[in-house]
C-alpha positions as a printed Julia matrix, in Angstrom:
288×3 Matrix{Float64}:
  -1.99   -2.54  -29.15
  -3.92   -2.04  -26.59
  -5.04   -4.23  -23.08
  -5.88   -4.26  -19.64
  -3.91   -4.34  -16.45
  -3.9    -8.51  -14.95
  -2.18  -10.62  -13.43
   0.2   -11.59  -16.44
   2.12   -8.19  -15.41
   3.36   -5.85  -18.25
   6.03   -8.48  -19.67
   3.96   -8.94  -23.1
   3.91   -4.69  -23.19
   7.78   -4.47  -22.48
   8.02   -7.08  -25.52
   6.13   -4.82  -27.87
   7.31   -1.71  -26.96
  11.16   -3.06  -27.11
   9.87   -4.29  -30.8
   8.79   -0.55  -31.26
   5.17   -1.14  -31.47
   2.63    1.51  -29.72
   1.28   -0.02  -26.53
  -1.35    1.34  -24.23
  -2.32   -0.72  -21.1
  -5.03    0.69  -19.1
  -6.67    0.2   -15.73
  -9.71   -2.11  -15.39
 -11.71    0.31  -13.39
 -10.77    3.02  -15.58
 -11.81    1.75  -18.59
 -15.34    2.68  -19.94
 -18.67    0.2   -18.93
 -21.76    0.0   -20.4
 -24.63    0.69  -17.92
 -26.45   -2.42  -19.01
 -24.58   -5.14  -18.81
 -24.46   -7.22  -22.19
 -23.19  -10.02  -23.67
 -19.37  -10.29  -22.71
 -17.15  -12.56  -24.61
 -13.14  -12.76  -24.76
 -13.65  -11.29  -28.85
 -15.94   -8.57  -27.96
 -13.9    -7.32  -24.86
 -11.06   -6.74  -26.87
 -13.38   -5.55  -30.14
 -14.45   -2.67  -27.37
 -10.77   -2.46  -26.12
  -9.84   -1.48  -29.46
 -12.55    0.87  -29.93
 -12.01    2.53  -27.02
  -8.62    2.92  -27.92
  -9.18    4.07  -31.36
 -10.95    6.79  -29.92
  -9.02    7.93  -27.81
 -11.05    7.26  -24.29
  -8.4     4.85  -22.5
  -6.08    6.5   -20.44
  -2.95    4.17  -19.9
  -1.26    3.5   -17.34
   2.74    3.12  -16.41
   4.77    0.46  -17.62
   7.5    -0.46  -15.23
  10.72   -1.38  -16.11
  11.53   -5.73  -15.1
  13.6    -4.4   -12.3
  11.03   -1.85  -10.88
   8.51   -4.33  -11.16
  10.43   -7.07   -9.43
  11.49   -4.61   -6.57
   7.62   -3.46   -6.05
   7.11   -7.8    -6.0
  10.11   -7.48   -3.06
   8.17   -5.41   -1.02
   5.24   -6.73   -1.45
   5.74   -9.56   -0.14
   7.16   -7.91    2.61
   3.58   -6.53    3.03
   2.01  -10.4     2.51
   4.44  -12.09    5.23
   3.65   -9.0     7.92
  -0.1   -10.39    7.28
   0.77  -13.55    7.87
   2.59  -13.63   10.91
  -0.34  -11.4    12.23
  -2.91  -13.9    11.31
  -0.94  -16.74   13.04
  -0.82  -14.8    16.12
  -4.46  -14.85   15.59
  -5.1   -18.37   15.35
  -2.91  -19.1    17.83
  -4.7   -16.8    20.34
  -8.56  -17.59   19.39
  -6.85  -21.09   19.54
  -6.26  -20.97   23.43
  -9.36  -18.94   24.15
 -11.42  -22.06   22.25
  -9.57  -23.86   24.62
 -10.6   -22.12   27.69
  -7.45  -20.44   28.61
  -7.21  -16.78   30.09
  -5.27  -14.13   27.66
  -2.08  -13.46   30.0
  -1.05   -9.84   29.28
   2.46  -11.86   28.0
   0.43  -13.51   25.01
  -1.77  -10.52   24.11
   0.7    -8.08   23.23
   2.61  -10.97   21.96
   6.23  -10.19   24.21
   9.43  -12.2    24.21
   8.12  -14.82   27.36
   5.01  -15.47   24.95
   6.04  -19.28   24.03
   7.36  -19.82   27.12
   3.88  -19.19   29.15
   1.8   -21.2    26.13
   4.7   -24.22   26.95
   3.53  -24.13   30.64
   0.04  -23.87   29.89
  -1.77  -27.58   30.88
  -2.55  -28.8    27.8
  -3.55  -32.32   26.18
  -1.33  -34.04   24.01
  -3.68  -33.06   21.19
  -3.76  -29.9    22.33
  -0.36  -29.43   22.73
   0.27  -30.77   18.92
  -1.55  -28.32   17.44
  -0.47  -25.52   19.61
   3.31  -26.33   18.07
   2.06  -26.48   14.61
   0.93  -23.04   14.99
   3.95  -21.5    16.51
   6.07  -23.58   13.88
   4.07  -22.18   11.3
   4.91  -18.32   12.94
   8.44  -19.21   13.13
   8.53  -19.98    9.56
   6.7   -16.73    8.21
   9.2   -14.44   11.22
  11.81  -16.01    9.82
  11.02  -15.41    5.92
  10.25  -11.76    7.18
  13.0   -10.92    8.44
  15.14  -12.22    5.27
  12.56  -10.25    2.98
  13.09   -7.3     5.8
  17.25   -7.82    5.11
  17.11   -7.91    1.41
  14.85   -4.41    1.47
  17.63   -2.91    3.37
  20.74   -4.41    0.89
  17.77   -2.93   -1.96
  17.81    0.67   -0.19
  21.41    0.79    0.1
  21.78    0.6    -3.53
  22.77    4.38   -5.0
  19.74    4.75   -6.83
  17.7     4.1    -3.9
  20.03    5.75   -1.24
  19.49    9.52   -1.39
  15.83    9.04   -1.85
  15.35    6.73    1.03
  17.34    9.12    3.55
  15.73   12.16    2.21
  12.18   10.55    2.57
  13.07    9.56    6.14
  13.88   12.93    7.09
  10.51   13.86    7.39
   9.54   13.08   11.02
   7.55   10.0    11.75
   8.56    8.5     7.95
  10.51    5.34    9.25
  12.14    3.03    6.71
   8.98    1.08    5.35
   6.62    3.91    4.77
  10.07    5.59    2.42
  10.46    2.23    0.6
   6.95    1.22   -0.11
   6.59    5.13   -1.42
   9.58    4.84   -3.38
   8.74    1.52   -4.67
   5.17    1.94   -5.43
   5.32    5.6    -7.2
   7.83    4.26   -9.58
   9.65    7.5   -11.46
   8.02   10.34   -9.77
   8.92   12.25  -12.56
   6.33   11.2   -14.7
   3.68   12.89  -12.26
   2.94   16.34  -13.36
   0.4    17.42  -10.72
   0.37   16.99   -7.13
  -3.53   16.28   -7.4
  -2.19   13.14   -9.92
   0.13   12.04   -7.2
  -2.85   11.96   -4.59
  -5.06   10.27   -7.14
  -2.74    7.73   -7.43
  -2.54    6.59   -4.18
  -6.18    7.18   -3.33
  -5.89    9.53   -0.86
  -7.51   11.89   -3.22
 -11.44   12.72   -2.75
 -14.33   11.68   -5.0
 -17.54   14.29   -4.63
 -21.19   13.36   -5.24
 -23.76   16.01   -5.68
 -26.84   16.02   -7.51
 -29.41   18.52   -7.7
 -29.52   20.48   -3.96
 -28.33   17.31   -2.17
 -25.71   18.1     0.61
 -22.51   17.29   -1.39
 -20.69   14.03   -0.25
 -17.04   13.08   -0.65
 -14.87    9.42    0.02
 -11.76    8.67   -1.22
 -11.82    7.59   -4.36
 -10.9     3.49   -4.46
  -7.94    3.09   -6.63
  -4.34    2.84   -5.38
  -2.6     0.6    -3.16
  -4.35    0.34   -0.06
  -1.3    -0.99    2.04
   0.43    1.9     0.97
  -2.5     4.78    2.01
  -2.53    2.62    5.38
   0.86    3.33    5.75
   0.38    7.11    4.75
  -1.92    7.57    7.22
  -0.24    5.97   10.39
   2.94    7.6     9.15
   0.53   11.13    9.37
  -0.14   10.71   12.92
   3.23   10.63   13.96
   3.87   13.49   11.99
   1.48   15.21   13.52
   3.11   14.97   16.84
   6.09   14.83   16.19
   5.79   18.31   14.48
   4.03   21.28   16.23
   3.11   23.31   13.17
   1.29   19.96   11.5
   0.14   19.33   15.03
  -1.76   22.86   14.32
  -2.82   22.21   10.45
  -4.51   19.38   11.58
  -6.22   21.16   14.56
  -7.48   23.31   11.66
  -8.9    20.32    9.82
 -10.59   18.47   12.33
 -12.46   22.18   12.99
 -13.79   22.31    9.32
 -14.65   18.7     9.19
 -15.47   17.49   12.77
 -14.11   14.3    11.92
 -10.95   12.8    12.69
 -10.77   10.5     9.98
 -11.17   12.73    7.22
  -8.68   14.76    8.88
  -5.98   13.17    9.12
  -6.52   11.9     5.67
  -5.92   15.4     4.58
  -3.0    15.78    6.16
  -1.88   12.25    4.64
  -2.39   13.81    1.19
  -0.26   16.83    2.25
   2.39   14.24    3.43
   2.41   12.32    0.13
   2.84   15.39   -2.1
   5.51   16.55    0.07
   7.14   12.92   -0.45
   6.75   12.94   -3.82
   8.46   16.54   -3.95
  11.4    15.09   -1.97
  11.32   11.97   -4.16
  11.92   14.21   -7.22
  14.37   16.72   -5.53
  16.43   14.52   -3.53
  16.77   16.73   -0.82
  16.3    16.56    3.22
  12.9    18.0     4.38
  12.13   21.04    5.66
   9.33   22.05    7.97
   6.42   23.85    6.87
């Protein structure tokens, strides 16, 4: 049996497979496309699904277990609420500037008297009534946060999460949320053979186009979690000065490639291999 990666999640695979019947689910963008687009129908998707999978040209992907994939949900919506209260903050600010109220420094880095100068602000009633809905609305997603933010830490107590947790956090400038979503996310690091599968995963890995005597170009190829390369990268930048010897490999970098970005991107693919060596080993990190 063979299908794609949706929004169902893998609970039909987990049925088959506990039924002992072969299952292959693959990745949408991984799975072969015609270059002209034809007719597309529910039968013939899965008539090519098949075919492709008869042939061996579908490469699946990882089934995870009900509890890994309601722990990766956990944090994920970790990741959702953190958007959330950013986007209220938002609102609430392009709110008072529609308004016609100066940014105090107190509301634009968003500090602990925030509320108290939008309360003396000289509002209508109107005004005022939506102003509350807003910071209502923030209360309500801090407030969900933090209990998400509580359960994550009663998750990485947990044995089977402990050692892996502190020994990813050993690594300077890993904190507690960029160990968790790695842990979470690369699901049984163990099944990764390669460290150049581990950076492909995560998309931190680069794609190259050349053709002909074109000046080769490279991106990163767009596949992965992108909340979780986000967090690879800022996590990078504190490693970088937090360490003096990474502090030099990057100085390296940016001399071959002139450009920060791509830089530091490198070094985030160095940091991810190295976490997914300390993920496997279970030990505390040592500098290069």
């Amino acid at each position: 049996m063979a299908s794609e990666a949706g929004p169902v999640g893998f609970s039909l695979a987990r049925a088959l497979q506990a039924e002992k019947i072969p299952v292959t689910v693959a990745a949408p963008s991984k799975i072969p496309r015609s270059v002209n687009a034809g007719a597309k129908t529910d039968r013939l998707d899965c008539l090519k699904l098949a075919h492709y999978a008869a042939k061996g040209l579908i490469r699946p992907i990882a089934i995870p277990t009900a509890e890994e994939e309601a722990q990766r949900a956990l944090l994920r919506r970790r990741h959702q609420l953190v958007d959330r209260v950013r986007q209220c903050k938002q609102r609430i600010k392009g709110f008072l500037l529609y308004l016609g109220h100066k940014e105090t420094d107190a509301i634009r880095n968003w500090r602990s008297d925030c509320e108290e100068q939008i309360a003396a602000l000289p509002l209508l009633p109107e005004g005022r009534l939506t102003i509350e809905s807003h910071l209502r609305e923030l209360r309500f997603f801090q407030q969900e946060l933090s209990e998400v933010a509580r359960q994550l830490q009663r998750l990485n107590r947990q044995a089977e999460h402990r050692t892996v947790i502190k020994s990813l956090t050993s690594v300077p400038g890993v904190g507690t949320v960029v160990a968790t979503s790695f842990h979470l996310e690369l699901f049984r690091p163990e099944r990764f053979q390669r460290s150049e599968e581990v950076a492909s995963y995560l998309g931190l890995s680069p794609t190259v186009r050349h053709s002909g005597e074109q000046t080769p170009r490279s991106s990163l190829a767009s596949c992965g979690q992108k909340r979780l390369r986000s967090l690879l990268i800022e996590a990078a930048w504190m490693w970088r000065t937090k360490d003096a010897k990474v502090g030099e490999v990057y100085n390296k970098l940016l001399s071959k490639t002139g450009i920060a970005q791509k830089a530091i991107t490198a070094l985030a693919r160095r940091l991810a291999i190295i976490l997914w060596r300390l993920s496997i080993e279970q030990r505390p990190y040592r500098p290069v």
